[in-house]
N, C-alpha and C positions, 0 to 999 in steps of 0.2 A: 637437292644437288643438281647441278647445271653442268648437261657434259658439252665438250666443244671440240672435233673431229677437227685436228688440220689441214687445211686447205689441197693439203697434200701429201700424199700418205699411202705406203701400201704398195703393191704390185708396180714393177717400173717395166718396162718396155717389155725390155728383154727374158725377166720371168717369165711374162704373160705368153712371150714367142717359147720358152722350153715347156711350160706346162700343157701348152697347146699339141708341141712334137710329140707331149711323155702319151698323153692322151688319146694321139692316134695311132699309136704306135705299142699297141699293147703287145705284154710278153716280152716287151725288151731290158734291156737291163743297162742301166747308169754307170759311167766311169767317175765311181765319187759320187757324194754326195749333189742328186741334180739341181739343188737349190741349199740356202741354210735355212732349212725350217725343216724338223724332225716330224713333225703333224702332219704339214701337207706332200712329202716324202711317201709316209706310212699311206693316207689318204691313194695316194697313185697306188701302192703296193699291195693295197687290197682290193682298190677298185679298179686296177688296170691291169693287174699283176708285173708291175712297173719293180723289179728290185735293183737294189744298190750293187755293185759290185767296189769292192776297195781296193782291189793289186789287180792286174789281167793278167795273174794266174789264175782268179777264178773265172775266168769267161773260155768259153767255149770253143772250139772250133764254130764259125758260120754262125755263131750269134748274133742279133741285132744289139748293135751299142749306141747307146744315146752319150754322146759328149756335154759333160755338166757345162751350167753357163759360166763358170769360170776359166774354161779352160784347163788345158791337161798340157802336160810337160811336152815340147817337140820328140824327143826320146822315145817318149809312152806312144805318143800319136803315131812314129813311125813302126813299132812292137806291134801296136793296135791291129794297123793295116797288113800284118801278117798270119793272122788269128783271123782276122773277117775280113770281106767288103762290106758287111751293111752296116755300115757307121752312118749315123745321124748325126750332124753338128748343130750341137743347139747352143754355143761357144757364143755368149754375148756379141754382138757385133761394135758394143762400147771397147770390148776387154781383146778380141780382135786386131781391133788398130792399134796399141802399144806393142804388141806382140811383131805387126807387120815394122811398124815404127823401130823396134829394138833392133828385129832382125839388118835391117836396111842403115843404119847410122853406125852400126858394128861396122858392117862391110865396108864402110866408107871411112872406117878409123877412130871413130869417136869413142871415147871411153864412157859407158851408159850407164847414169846413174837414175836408179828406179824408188822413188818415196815410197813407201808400202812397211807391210807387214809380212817380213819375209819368212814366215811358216803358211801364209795366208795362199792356197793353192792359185790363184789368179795371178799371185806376183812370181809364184814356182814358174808358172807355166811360161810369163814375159820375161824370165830373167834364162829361162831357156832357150830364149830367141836369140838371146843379144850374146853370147859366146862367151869367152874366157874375161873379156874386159869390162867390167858390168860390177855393177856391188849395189847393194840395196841396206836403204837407210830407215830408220824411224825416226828421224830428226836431223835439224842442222849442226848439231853436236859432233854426231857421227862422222863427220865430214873428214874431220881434223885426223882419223886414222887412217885414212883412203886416200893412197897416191892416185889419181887421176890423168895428169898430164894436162897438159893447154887446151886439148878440146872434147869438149863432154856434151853430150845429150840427155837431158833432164824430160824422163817421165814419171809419171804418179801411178798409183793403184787407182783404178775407178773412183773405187768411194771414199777416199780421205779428205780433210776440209784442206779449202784453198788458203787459209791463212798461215799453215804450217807450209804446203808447198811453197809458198811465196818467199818466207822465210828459208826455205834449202836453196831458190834461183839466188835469191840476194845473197847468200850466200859463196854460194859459186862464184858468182860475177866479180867478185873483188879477188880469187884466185885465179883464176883461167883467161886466156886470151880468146879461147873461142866458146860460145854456150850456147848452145842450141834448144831452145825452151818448148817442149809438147803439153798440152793445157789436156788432159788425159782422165778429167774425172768428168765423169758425167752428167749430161743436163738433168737426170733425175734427184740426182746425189745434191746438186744444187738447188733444187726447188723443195724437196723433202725440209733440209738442213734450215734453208730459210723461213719457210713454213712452221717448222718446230719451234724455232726459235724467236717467231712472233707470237705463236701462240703461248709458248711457257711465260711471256710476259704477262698476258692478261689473266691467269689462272693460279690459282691457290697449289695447286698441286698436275703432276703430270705423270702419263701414264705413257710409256714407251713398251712397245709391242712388238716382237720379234726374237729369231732365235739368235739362241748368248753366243752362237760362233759367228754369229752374223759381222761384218766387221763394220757395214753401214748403219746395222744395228744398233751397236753400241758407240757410232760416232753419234746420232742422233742423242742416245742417252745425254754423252758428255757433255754437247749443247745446254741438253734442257737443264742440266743438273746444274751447267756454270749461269742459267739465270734465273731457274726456280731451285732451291734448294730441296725441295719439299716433290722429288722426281724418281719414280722408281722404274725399274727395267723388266717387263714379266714375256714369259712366251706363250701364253693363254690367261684366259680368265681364273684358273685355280688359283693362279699363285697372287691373287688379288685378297690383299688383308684389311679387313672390316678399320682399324685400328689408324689406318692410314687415310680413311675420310672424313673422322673426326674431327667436328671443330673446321670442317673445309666447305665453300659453296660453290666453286668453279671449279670441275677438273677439265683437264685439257688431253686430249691422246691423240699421239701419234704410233704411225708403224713402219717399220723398217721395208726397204724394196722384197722383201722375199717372205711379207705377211700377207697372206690369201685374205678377204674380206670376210668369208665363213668365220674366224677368228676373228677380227677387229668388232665383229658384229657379236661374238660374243660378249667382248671384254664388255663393250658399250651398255650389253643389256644387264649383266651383273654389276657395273658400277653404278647404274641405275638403280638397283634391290637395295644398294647401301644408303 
């Protein structure tokens, strides 16, 4: 069996910039989950004593808070700063600019419409910037129930594919007189994505590595799966089945921006045993 690591894969900027804060910053504690990966989560919360908090009813008066890298609601963030000063923002600086970007084309009238996954706390957090006129899509479908008005500002969730965004702008453009287009997904999210999906060509089968609330996570999956059929989705090496190397000589793996390499280094060495 011949394994073949994507060109690109794995830890994207901004991970690397929160797990660095979570790191030196022991005893503090996370608004939200500080990345999607439950392993290296725990990993911080044993060896850092890094824990989760999920409401900031449980944070403390005078705690240290580390702000996940997706960002937190403006609401939460103003709550926040009245329960502590030592806030840490380890808020993506990809996932940052849509938020400044929402807040600023609200003020100026435009009705914002945000591509994403609206339970996905990153797009909570940017559709909290942009105020009352704002609605958030999963498709161009959605379009068609959302009064918008003549001028709209079109942003994305960091990591959704540029093929569907392009599909909501063209969209818009044949209804609206004014459209204001922000390109909001990130250069990681594009190199991963493309990466993936030259590799699942040359391979028998693909391994996509990452956690399943990940949402660039499972964008990569969908990739590899629309051009190896033969593509499975795991968050460690356990969930790796003997059953699915069969009869294969190329596997291919990639991992999602929020898989630490400790893990990918797993998976690699058990796909190897099979």
């Amino acid at each position: 069996m011949q394994i073949k690591l994507a060109d690109s894969c794995g830890f994207c900027f901004g991970v690397k910039r929160a797990i660095r804060l979570a790191e030196s910053n022991r005893d503090s504690i996370t608004m939200g989950e500080l990345i999607h990966n439950h392993r290296e989560t725990e990993r911080l919360r044993e060896g850092f004593g890094v824990r989760i908090a999920n409401s900031i009813c449980e944070i403390a008066s005078n705690s240290r808070v580390i702000i996940r890298t997706h960002g937190i609601e403006r609401e939460t963030r103003a709550k926040l700063g009245e329960i502590t000063q030592d806030i840490i923002d380890a808020t993506c600086p990809y996932v940052t600019k849509p938020q400044k970007i929402a807040e600023t084309m609200s003020g100026e009238g435009y009705f914002v419409v945000i591509y994403g996954d609206r339970m996905h706390p990153e797009v909570k957090g940017v559709l909290s910037y942009a105020g009352e006129r704002a609605a958030v899509v999963a498709d161009a479908k959605e379009l068609l129930s959302i009064k918008t008005g003549d001028r709209v500002a079109l942003i994305s969730q960091t990591t959704k594919a540029i093929s569907s965004f392009n599909l909501i702008a063209s969209a818009l453009l044949e209804r609206v007189s004014e459209l204001r287009i922000f390109k909001t997904i990130c250069n990681a999210t594009f190199e991963n994505q493309e990466a993936t999906r030259n590799l699942a060509k040359e391979v028998d089968m693909m391994i996509i590595v990452g956690g399943k609330n990940s949402s660039n996570t499972k964008q990569l999956y969908t990739i590899a799966k629309e051009v190896c059929s033969q593509s499975y989705l795991i968050e460690d090496a356990t969930e790796l089945q003997a059953q699915w190397f069969s009869g294969k000589s190329v596997c291919g793996i990639s991992a999602g921006a929020s898989t630490p390499d400790w893990i990918i280094n797993e998976v690699i060495k058990k796909a190897k045993d099979f």
